[in-house]
C-alpha positions in Angstrom: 13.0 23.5 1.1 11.8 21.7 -2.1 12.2 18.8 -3.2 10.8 14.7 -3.1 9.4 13.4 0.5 11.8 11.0 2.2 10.8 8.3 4.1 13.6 8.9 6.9 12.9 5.7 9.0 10.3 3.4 10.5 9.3 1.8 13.7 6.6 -0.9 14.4 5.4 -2.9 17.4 2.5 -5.0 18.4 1.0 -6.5 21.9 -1.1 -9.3 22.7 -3.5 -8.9 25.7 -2.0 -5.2 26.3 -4.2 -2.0 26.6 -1.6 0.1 24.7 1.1 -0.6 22.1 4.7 1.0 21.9 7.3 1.4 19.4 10.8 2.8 19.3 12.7 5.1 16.3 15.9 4.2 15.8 17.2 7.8 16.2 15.3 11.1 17.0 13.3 12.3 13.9 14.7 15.5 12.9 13.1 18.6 14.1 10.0 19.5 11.9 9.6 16.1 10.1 6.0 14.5 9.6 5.6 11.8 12.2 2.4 9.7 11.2 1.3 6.5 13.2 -1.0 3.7 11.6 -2.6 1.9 14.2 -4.6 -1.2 14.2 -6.8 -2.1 17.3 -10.3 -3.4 18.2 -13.5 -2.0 16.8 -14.8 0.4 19.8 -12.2 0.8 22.0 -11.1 4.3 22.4 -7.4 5.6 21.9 -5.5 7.8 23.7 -2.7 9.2 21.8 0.7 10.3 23.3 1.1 14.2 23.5 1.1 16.1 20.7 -0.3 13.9 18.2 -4.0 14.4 16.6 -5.8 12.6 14.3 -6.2 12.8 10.5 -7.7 9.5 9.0 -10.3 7.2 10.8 -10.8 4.9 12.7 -12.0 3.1 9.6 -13.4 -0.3 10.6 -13.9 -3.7 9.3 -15.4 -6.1 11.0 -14.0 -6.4 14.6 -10.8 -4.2 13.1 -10.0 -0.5 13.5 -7.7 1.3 11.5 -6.8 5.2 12.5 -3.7 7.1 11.4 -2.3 9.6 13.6 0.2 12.9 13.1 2.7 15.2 14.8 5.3 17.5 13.5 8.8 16.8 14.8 8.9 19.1 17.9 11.4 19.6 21.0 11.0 17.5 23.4 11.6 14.9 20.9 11.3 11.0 21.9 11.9 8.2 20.3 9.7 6.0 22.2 5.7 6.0 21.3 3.2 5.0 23.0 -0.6 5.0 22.2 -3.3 3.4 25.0 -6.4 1.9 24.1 -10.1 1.8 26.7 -9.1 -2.5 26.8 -6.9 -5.0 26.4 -6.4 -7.2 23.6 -4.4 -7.1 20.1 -3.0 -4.0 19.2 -0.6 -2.8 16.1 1.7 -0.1 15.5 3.5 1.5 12.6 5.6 4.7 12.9 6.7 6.7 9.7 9.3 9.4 9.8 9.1 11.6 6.6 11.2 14.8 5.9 10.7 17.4 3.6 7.2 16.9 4.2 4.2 19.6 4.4 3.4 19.7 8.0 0.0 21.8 7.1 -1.9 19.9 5.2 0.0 16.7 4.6 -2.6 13.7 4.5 -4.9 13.2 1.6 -6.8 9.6 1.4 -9.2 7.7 0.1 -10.3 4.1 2.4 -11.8 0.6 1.6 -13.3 -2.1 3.6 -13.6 -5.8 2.1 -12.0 -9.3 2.1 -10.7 -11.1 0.0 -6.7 -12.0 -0.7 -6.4 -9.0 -2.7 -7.3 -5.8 -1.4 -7.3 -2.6 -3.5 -8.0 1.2 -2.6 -10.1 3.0 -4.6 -8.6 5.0 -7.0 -7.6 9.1 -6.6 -5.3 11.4 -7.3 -3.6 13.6 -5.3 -3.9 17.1 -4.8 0.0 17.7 -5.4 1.1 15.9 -8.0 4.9 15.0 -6.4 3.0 13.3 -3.0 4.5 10.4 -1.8 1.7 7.7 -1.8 1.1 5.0 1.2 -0.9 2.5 1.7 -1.7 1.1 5.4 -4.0 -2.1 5.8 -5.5 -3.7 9.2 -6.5 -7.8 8.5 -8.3 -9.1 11.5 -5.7 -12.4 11.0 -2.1 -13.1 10.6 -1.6 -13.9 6.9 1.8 -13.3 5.6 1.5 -9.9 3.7 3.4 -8.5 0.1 3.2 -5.3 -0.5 1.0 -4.3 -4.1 2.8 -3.3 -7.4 5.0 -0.3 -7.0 5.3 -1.1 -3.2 7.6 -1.9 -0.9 7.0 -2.6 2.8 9.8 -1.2 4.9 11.6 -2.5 7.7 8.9 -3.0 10.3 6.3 -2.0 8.4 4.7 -5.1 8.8 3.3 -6.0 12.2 2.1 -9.4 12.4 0.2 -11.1 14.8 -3.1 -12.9 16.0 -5.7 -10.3 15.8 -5.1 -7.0 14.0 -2.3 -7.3 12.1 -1.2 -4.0 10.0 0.8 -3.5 7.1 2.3 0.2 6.1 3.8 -0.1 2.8 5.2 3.1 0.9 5.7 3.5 -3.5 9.2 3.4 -4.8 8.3 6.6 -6.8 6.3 9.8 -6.5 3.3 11.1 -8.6 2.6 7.5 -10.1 0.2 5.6 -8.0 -3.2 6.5 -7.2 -4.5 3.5 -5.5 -2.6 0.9 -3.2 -3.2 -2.9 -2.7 -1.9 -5.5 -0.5 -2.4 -9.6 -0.8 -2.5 -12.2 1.7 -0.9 -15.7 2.2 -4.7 -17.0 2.6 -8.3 -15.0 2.8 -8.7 -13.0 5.8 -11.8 -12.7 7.7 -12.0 -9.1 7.0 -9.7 -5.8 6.0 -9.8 -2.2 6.1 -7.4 -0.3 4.3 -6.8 3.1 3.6 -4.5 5.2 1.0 -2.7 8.7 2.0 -0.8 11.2 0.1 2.3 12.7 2.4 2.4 16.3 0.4 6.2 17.8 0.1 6.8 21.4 0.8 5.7 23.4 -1.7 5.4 27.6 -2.0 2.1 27.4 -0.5 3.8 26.1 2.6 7.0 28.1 3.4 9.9 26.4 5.0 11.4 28.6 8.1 13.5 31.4 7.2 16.9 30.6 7.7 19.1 32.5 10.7 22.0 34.6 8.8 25.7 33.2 10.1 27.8 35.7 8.9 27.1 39.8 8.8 26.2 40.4 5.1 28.4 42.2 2.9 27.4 45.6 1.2 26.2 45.5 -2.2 28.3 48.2 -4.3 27.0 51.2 -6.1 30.2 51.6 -8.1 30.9 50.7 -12.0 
């Protein structure tokens, strides 16, 4: 179908000392919805995703930080329980986004920074489809309070914060009007790495599934 992306729900954990990190949906997503995962983790380790996810940005690093963003489409069997495990044990963050009326295809489109500072700002670029839903997801190696940038909102759990590798996932309150993001910091952290992704709706490029008829069709008459 057409239409804006929704931002259906989110989910976000973090561990301390751990060698993987998991977070819980509220609810199921629905059947062919864009799952991403932002993670936040030590520079080096390896990640082992849960079945069925791949993935599309990173790791972007700054510093001691990773930052990599993960995918999946909405599939049978559906959890709600994620779980990504790391190659050691030490700080690890998780944010879950559940988007519907995404494109499923070719849904992530980003630009990436790495700096410090208590401002940090993507570079600027549009999106390929001009009704994308922008996000902006930032690793600080600390755990500064964090506000979300103009235009911004960070959503229930979207902020993770703790020792080490805190991440923020904030998403814009509109469509096809922001082509950078930015976050800011209680204090200056030692180091961030941010990134900036464009979740694509369906469009006619990307077909949604033809529907299953209920009813036997009538027949279409010849007469006058």
């Amino acid at each position: 179908t057409s239409g804006a992306v929704v931002l259906v729900q989110t989910a976000g954990s973090v561990t301390s000392g751990g060698s993987s990190v998991t977070a819980t949906y509220a609810t199921p997503p629905p059947l062919g919805d864009l799952e991403t995962a932002c993670i936040a983790y030590p520079q080096g380790f390896a990640v082992t995703p849960p079945s069925g996810w791949a993935l599309s940005i990173g790791p972007i690093t700054s510093l001691t930080s990773a930052l990599a963003v993960y995918k999946r489409t909405a599939s049978a069997p559906n959890p709600t329980t994620v779980s990504f495990s790391f190659s050691g044990s030490d700080y690890e963050s998780l944010v879950l986004q559940d988007f519907g009326n995404a494109d499923v295809v070719d849904a992530l489109q980003y630009t990436s920074t790495t700096t410090s500072g208590t401002t940090v700002t993507t570079p600027s670029v549009t999106p390929g489809n001009a009704n994308s839903m922008p996000i902006g997801c930032f690793a600080q190696v600390t755990n500064f309070t964090q506000t979300a940038g103009s235009g911004y909102t960070i959503p229930a759990n979207g902020s993770q914060v703790q020792a080490y590798h805190s991440l923020a996932a904030e998403s814009h309150a509109l469509t096809s009007s922001a082509t950078s993001a930015s976050i800011s910091y209680s204090g200056t952290p030692i180091s961030v790495a941010g990134l900036l992704m464009f979740v694509a709706p369906w469009s006619s490029s990307t077909p949604a599934p033809t529907p299953t008829p209920t009813s036997t069709p009538m027949p279409i008459s010849t007469g006058y």
